[in-house]
N, C-alpha and C positions, 0 to 999 in steps of 0.2 A: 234554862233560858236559851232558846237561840238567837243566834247575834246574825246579825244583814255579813252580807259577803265584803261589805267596804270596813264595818268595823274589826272585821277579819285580818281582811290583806292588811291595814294598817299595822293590828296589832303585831300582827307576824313580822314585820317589814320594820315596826322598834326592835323585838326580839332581835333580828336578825344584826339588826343597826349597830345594839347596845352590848349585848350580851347579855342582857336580863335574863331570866327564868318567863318563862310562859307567865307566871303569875303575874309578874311583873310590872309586865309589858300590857298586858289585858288589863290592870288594872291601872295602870298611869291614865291608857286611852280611855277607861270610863269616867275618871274622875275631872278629861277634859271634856268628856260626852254631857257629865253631871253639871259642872260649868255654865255649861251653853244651853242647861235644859233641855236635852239631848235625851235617847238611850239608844244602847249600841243593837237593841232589837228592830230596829224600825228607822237608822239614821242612813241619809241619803248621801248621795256621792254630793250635792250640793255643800248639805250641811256641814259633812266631817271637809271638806274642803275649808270654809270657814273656821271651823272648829281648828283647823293645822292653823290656817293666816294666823288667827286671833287669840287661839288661847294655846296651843299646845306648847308655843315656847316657853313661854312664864313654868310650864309642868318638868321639863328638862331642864330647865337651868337650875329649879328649885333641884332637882336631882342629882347635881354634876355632872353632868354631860358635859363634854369638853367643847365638841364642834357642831352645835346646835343647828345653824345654816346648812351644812351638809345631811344630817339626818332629818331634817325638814324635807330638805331637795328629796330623800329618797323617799321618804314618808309618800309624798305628792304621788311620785313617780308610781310606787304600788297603787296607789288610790286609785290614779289614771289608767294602769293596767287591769283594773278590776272589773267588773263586769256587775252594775247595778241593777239588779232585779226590781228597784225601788225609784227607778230612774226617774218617775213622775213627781217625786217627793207626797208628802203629805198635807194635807188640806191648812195645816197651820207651819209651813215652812215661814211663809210670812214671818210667822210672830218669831218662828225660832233666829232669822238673822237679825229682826228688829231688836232682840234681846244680845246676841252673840255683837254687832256693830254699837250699841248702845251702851256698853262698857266702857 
């Protein structure tokens, strides 16, 4: 499967944050991807923006993360440094924030 370059730098960017294992960290951010009715092959710098606001915290804290706030902040911070090839989003982004805000 390939994953979009934002579901990337995030994941790298928990790895980096947490200490996870690669697996880890790719799988935390899918199962926030999965959440939002997402998938990390096709998700936009929009979306995973939403996807950090909205759902990512509830994913870290269930995990013990200590300093949630701050590895948000950097979370963001990669996203922002990234470089979306996807930048138009997708024809149902719509629907994706109207389900992602609608929680």
């Amino acid at each position: 499967m390939s994953e979009s370059a934002v579901f990337t730098a995030v994941a790298e960017a928990l790895e980096a944050g947490t200490g996870w294992s690669r697996i880890e960290a790719r799988g935390t951010v899918r199962i926030a991807l999965k959440a939002g009715g997402l998938a990390p092959d096709s998700v936009t710098r929009s979306e995973m923006t939403a996807v950090l606001d909205r759902l990512m915290r509830d994913e870290l804290e269930a995990r013990g993360v200590g300093d949630v706030d701050a590895l948000l902040g950097a979370l963001s911070k990669a996203l922002a440094e990234t470089a979306d090839g996807n930048a138009t989003g997708s024809a149902d982004a719509g629907d994706s924030f109207r389900r992602l805000w609608d929680r």
